[in-house]
N, C-alpha and C positions, 0 to 999 in steps of 0.2 A: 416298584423297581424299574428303572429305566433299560431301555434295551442295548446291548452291547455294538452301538454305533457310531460313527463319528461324528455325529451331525443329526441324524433322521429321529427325533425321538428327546430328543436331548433338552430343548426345553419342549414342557410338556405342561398342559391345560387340562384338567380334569372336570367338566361341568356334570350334577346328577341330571340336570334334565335343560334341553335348548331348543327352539325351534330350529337351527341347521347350526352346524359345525362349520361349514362356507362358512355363511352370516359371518361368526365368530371370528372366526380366521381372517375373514378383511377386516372385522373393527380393527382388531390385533396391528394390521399393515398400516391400518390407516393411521392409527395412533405411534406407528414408528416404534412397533415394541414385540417385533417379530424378527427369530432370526432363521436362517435358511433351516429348514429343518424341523420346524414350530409345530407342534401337536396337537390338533385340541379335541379332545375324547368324552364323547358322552355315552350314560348309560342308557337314558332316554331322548333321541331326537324327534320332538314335534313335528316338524314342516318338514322335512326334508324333500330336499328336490333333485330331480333324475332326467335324464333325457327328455327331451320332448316337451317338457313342461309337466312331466307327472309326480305326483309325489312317492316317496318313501316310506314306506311305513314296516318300523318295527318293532317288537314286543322291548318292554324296557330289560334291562341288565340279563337280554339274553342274545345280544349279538354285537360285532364292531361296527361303531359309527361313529364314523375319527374323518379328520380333514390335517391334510399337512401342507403346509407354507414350502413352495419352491422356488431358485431364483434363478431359472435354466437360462441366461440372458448370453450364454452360448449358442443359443438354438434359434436361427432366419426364421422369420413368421410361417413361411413357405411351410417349414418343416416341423410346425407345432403339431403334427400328429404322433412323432416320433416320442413324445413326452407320454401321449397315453400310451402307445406301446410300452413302452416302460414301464408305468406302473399298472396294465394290464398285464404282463410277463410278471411283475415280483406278485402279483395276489393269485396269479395262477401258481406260480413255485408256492405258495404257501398251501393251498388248496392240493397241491400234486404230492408236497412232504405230508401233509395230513393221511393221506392215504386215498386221495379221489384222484385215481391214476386217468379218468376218465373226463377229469374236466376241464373246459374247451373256454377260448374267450369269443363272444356273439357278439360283431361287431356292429357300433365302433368301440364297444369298454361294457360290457355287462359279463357276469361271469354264467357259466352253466353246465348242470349236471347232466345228459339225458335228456334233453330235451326240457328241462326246468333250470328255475333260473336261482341261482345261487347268490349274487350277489350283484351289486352298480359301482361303477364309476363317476361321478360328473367334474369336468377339469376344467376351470374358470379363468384365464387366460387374463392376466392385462400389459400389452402390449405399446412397445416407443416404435419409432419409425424403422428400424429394423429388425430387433429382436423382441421374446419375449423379453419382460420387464420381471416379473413375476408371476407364477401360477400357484392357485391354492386345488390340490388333489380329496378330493371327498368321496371319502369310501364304504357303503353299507355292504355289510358281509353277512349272512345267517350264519350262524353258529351253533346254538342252542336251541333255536327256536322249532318247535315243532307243529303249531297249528299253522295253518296261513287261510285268509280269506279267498286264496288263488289256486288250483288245482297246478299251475302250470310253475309254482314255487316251492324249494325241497329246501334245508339246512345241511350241514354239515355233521350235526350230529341223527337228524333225519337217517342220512347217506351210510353212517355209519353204526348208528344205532346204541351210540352212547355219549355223554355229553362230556364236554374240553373246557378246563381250564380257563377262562376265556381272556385271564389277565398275561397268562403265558404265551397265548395263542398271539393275542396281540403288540407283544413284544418282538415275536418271531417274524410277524408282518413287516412291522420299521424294519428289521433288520435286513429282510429281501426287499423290502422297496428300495434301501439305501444302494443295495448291490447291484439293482438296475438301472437305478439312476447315474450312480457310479458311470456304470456300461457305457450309458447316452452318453457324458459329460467326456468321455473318455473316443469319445467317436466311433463308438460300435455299433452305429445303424442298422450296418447290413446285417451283423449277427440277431441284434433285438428285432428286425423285420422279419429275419429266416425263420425266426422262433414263434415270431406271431402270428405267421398265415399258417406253419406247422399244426399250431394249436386254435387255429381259425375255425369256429361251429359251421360244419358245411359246406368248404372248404373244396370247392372242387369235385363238387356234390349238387346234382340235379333236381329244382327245387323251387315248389309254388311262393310267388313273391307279388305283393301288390305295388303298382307303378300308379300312378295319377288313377284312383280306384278303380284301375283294369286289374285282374288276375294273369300272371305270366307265370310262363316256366320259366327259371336262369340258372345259370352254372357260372358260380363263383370263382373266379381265375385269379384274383388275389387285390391289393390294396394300394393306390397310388402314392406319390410321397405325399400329396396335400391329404391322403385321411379318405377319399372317394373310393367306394366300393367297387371296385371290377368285375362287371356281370356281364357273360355273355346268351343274349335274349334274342334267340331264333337265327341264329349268324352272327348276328351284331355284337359285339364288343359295345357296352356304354358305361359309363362314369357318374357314381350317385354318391351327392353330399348325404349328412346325417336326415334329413327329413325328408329324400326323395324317393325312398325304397322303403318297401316295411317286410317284415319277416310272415310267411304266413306257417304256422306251427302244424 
């Protein structure tokens, strides 16, 4: 059943098993047979890949691991971080309508429960000389899964303590990702920004962090337009891209 969208979901890719949903999702573009909104959902992803260069790993047909084709060619290069706000905001609204009134987005795009990690982000950007061109959103979400190799990883149904639907669950996804995308495309920055340091892990919250493998304290003040983390460390106010700060849990 497709999800009640205008666009988000609407044509849709079902693979049982891929090494990444990305992957797919660019063949898709590249062959010219992608439209704004293109879905492709597997039950089992092989390779999956995540910040940093780490991979993903999930138990098969027991959680979302879907990637969506976007063509946000509204949005300055400057302000490509505003796109994962958005679809960090619609996977928390889905996680917050589930009933994890508690869970936070750890920036720049992972989700978390308590201090465990719920689910990723990774947003693959291909860009012309001023805007995005297109971006494909690749989403692993725990849902039913309840072992994990990681102490520091919980599910949904974990959290909860009973297992979801997971083909409903992921309909309801598309439908709030559509809503925030919407949002962006609609020029609601300031409101998608308000919402995301609100729900920001840490947020204005005092807090061991490794810098060039020193241990610091910092206190998270909030997030520039380029996506740089705003940590203030011993006075100092500084500014850290995705690989210059690490969380220390």
């Amino acid at each position: 059943m497709l999800p009640n969208t205008l666009f988000m979901g609407q044509q849709l890719y079902f693979l049982p098993a891929c090494p990444s949903t990305n992957s797919e999702a660019q063949q898709l573009l590249l062959k010219n047979e992608a439209t704004e909104g293109c879905t492709v959902i597997t039950a089992h992803q092989t390779a999956g890949r995540g910040q940093r260069g780490n991979t993903w790993e999930a138990e098969p047909n027991k959680n979302i691991t879907l990637s969506v084709i976007l063509m946000p060619k509204f949005l300055a290069i400057k302000h490509q971080f505003y796109l994962n706000i958005a679809v960090s905001l619609g996977v928390l609204d889905l996680l917050r309508e589930l009933g994890l009134a508690k869970a936070q987005v750890k920036w720049p795009n992972d989700l978390y429960f308590e201090d465990k990690k719920l689910g990723g982000i990774l947003i693959e950007n291909t860009i012309n000389s001023l805007t995005l061109q297109h971006s494909i959103a690749g989403i692993g979400l725990n849902i039913n899964q309840l072992q994990f190799g990681y102490t520091t990883a919980t599910s949904v149904a974990k959290v909860l303590g009973s297992e979801l639907n997971l083909e409903q669950v992921t309909q309801r996804l598309l439908e709030l990702l559509e809503k925030r995308y919407l949002e962006l495309r609609n020029g609601k920055t300031a409101k998608l920004k308000y919402e995301y340091l609100q729900a920001l892990y840490r947020y204005q919250e005092k807090h061991m962090f490794e810098v060039q493998n020193q241990l610091v304290i910092g206190h998270i003040l909030g997030v520039d337009d380029e996506g740089r983390l705003a940590v203030d460390i011993a006075g100092e106010l500084r500014y850290f891209g995705f690989k210059e700060i690490a969380f220390v849990i």
